[in-house]
C-alpha positions in Angstrom: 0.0 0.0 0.0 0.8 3.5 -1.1 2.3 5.6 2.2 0.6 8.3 2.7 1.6 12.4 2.7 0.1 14.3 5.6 -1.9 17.3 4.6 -1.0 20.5 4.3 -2.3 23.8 5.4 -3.3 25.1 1.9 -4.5 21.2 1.1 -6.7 22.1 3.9 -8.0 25.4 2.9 -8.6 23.6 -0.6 -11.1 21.6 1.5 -12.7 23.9 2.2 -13.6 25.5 -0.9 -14.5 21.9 -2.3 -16.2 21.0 0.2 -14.5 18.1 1.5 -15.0 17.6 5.5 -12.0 17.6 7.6 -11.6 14.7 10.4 -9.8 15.6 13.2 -9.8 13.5 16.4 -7.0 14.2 19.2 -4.6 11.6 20.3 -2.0 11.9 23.0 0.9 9.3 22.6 1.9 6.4 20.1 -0.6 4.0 20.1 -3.6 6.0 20.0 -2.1 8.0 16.9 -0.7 5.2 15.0 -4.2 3.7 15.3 -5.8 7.2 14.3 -3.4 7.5 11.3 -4.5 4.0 10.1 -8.1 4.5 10.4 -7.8 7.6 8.3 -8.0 10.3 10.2 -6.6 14.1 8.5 -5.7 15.9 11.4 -4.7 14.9 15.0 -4.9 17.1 17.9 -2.5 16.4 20.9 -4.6 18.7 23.0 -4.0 20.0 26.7 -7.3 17.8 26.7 -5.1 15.1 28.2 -5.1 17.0 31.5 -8.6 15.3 32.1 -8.7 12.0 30.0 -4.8 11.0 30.7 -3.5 12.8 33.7 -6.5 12.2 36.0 -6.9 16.4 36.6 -9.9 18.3 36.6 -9.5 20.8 34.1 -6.8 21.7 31.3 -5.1 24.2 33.5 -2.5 21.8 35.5 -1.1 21.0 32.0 2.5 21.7 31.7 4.3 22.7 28.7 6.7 19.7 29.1 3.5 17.8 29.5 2.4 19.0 26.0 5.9 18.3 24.4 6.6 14.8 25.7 3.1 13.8 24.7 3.4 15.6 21.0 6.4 13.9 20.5 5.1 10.2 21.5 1.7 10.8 18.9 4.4 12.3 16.2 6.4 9.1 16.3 2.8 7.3 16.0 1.2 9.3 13.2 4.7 10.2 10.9 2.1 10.8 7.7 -0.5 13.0 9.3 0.0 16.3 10.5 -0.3 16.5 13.9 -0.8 20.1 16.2 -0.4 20.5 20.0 -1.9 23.0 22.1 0.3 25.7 23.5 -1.3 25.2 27.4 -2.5 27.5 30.4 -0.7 31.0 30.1 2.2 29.7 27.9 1.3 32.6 25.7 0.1 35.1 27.1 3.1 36.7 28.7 6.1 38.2 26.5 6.6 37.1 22.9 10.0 35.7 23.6 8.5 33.2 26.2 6.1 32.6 24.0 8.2 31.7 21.0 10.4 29.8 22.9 7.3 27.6 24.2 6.1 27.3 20.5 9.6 26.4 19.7 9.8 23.5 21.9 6.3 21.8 21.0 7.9 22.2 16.9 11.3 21.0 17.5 11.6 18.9 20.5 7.7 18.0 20.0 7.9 17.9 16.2 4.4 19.2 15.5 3.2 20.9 12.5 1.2 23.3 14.2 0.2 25.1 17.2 -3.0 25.9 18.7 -4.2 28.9 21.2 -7.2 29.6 22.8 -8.3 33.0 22.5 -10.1 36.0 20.2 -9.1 39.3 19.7 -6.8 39.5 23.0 -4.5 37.2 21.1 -4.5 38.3 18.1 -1.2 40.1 18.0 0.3 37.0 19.8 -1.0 35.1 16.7 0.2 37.0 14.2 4.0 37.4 15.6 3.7 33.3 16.0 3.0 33.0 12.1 5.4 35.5 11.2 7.9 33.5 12.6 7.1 30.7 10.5 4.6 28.3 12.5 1.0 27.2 11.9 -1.4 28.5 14.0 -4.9 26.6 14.8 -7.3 29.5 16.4 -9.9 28.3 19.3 -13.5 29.9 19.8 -16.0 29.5 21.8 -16.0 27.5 25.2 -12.6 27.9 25.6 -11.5 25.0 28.5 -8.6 27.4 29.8 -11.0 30.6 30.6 -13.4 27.7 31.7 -13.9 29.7 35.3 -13.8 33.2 33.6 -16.9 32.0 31.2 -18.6 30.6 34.1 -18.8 26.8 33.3 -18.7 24.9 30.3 -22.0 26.6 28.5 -22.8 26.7 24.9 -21.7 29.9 23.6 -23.5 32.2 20.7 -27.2 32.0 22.0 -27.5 35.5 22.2 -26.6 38.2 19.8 -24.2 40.1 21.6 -22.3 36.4 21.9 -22.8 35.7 18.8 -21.2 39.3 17.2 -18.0 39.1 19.3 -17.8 35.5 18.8 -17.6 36.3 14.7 -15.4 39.8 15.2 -12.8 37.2 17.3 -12.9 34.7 14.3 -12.4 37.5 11.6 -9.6 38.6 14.2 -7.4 35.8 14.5 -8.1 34.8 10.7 -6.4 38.0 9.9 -3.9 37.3 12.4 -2.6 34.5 9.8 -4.2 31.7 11.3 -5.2 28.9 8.9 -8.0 27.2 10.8 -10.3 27.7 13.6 -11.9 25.3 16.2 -15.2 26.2 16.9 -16.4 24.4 20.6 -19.8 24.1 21.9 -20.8 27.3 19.4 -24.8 26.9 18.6 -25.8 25.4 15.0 -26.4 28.2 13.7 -23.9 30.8 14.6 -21.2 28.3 13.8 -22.3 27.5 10.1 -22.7 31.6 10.1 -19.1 32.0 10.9 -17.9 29.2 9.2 -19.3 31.1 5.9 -17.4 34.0 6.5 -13.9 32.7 6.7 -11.8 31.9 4.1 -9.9 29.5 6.9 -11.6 26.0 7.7 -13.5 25.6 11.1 -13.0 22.4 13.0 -16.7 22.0 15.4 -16.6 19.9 18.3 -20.3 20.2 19.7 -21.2 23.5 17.3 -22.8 21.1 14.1 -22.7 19.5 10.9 -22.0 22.9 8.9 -18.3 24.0 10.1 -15.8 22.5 7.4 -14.6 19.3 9.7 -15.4 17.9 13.3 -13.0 17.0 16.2 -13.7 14.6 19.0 -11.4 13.3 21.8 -10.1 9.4 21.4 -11.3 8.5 24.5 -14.7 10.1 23.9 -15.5 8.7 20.3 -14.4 5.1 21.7 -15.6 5.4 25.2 -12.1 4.4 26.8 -11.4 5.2 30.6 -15.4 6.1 31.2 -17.6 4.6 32.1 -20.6 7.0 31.8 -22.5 8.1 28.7 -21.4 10.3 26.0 -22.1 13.8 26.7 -24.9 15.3 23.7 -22.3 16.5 21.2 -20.2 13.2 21.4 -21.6 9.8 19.8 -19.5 6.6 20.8 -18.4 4.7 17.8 -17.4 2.0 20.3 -17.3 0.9 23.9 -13.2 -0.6 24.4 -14.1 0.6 28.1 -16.2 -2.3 28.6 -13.7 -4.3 26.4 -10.6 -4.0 28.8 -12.3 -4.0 31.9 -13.9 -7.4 31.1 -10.7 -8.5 29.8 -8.8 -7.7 33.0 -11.6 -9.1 34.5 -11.0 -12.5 33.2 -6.9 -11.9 33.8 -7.7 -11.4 37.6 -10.0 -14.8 37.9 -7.8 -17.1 36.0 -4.6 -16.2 38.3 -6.6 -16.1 41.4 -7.9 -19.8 40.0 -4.0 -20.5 38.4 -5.6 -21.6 35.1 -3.2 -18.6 33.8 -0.2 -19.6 32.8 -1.6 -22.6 31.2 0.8 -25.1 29.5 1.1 -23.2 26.2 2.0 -20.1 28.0 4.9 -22.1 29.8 8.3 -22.7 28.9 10.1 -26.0 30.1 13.9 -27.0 30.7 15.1 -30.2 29.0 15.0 -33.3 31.4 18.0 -34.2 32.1 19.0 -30.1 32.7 15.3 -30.8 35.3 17.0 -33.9 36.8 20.6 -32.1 37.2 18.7 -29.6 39.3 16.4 -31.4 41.2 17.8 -34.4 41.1 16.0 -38.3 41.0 12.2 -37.1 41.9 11.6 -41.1 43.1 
């Protein structure tokens, strides 16, 4: 089979214009990329998500740049043929532009992404546009934003009003204009999002905002219901349940060592006889 070339940012904005969806799905070390990559997937998205669904925290905001780099670089060396972006995390950016190059600098060299993503409208515009001037891909992030989760009160769908739904397009048209090549829109209503999604030139990526943005992003863990055992939230479906899967499995590991059924014989390994009778000798 035919390797593969990962995409490209203008591929990406050619998408767009033909209508062709985008899949993204984020991933956060080896196996979970490699296994994205085969299935097909376009873009993955090592995301600070992993604070939650890896790393056992409550929010994003714990989630250390060296956290972001280590994992980047484990999904990199899982997905070689897909282009891959990691999120800058909590206040990595939003200090001096030196620190902030030098923390996008890491996650491209020692992480080896392709890209970078910030949360953040027209506050980070100028942050953006440095970023891309200096020669890195930049993924914009609109609407519930996990890192200003407290600031926006919770995790609410945003746009339902008017007001929302204004500053929510002026941020977009902000940071497109900043030089960033796509957008993810999260939780963002139906409507606004197809809205805003028609007057960009860049792709939007929706995760919980509908079928019209140009692709759709949903966390590995979510889509395939691994390490929860609750239901999906509304905006996720589960394509699987490998939950279920491993925890039977163990399941069956614990029972058949508490019963020693495991190892059986064709999971042992024996010594020749006489090497047996050297060591322990006549048994009659």
């Amino acid at each position: 089979m035919e390797q593969r070339k990962a995409l490209t940012t203008a591929k990406m904005r050619k998408m767009k214009q033909d209508g062709v969806p985008i899949t993204m799905v984020t991933a956060y070390d080896y196996p979970s990329a490699r296994l994205s990559e085969e299935a097909g997937i376009d873009v993955i998205l090592v995301g600070d998500s992993l604070g939650n669904v890896v790393l056992g925290y409550d929010s994003t905001l714990p989630v250390s740049l060296d956290d972001m780099v280590y994992h980047t670089r484990a999904a990199v060396r899982g997905a070689a043929n897909t282009f891959v972006v990691a999120d800058m995390p909590f206040l990595t950016y939003h200090g001096s532009l030196d620190a902030t190059l030098q923390g996008v600098g890491r996650l491209m060299r020692e992480g080896g992404a392709k890209a970078v993503k910030l949360e953040g409208g027209a506050e980070i515009a100028a942050t953006v546009k440095v970023i891309t001037e200096a020669g890195v891909p930049v993924v914009g992030h609109l609407g519930l934003t996990p890192q200003s989760v407290h600031q926006l009160g919770g995790f609410r769908v945003q746009g339902r009003s008017s007001e929302q739904a204004e500053k929510l397009l002026r941020d977009a048209k902000a940071i497109e204009e900043a030089g960033a090549f796509a957008i993810v829109l999260e939780l963002v209503t139906d409507e606004l999002a197809a809205w805003i999604t028609k007057q960009l030139s860049i792709p939007t990526i929706g995760i919980g905002s509908g079928v019209h943005c140009d692709g759709q992003v949903l966390v590995y863990h979510d889509l395939l219901q691994y390490g929860s055992d609750s239901a999906p939230r509304k905006f996720v479906k589960a394509y699987a349940n490998i939950g279920e899967t491993i925890r039977a499995g163990i399941g069956e590991y614990v029972k058949e060592v508490k019963a020693r059924t495991f190892p059986a014989q064709e999971n042992t390994f024996h010594m020749d006889n006489d090497v047996v009778q050297y060591l322990y000798g006549d048994k009659e």
